[in-house]
C-alpha positions in Angstrom: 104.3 182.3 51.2 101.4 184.6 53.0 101.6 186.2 56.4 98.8 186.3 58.5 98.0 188.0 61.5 96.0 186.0 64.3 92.7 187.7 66.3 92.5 188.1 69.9 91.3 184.6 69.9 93.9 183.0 68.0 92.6 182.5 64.9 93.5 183.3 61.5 91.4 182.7 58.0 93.4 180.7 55.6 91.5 181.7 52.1 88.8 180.4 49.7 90.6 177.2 48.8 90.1 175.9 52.7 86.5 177.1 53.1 84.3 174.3 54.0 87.6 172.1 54.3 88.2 170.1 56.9 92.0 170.1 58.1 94.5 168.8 60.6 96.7 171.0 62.6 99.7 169.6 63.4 101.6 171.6 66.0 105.6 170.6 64.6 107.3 172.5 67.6 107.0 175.9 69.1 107.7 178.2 66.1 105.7 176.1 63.4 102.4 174.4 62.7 101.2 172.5 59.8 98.1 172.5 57.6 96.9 169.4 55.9 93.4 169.1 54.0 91.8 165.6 55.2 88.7 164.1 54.8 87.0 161.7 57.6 86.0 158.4 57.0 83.2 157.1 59.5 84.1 154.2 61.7 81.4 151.9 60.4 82.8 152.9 56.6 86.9 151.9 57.7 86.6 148.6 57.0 86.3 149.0 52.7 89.5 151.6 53.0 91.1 148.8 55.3 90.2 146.0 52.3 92.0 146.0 49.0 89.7 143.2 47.6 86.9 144.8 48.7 87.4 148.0 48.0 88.5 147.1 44.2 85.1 144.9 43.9 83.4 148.6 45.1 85.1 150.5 42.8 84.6 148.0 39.9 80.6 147.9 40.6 80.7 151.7 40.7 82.4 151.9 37.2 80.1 149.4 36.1 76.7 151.5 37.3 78.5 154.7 35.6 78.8 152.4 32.5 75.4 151.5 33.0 75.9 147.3 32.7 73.7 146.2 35.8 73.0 142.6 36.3 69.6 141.4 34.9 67.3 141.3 37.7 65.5 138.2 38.8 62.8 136.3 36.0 59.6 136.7 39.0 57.3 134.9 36.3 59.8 131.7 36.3 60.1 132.1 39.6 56.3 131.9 40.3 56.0 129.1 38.1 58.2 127.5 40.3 57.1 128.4 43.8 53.7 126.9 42.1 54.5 124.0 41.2 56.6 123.1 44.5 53.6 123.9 46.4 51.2 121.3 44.0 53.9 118.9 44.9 52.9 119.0 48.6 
């Protein structure tokens, strides 16, 4: 435990392992308040936190790109070939 002594303004520094933290303060009554390191999620970005499957499909394409196993990309020269000959058939 650490005492600190609050400026003029109210504030107090809270040490190296907070710097460039973001935290809530949470006033628990008149005597205590409480401290908690948090990150923020953007509104637009909820939704995956709010969707197990989804998330876990993120998660699993992310340890896949680590791993380096990325799905083989599209055959354009088979493609073309095809797109070809549809328009012939015309």
């Amino acid at each position: 435990m650490q005492t600190r002594t609050a400026d003029s303004k109210g504030r107090i520094t809270l040490g190296d392992r907070f710097a460039n933290r973001t935290v809530i303060v949470q006033e628990v009554d008149d005597s205590e308040v409480r401290i908690t390191l948090a990150r923020i999620i953007p509104e637009r970005e909820a939704w995956l936190y709010e969707n197990p499957k989804a998330r876990e499909a993120v998660g699993r394409g992310l340890q896949q790109a680590r791993q380096r196993r990325f799905a083989k990309g599209p055959d354009l020269d088979s493609d073309k070939k095809l797109a070809d000959r549809i328009e012939d058939a015309d």
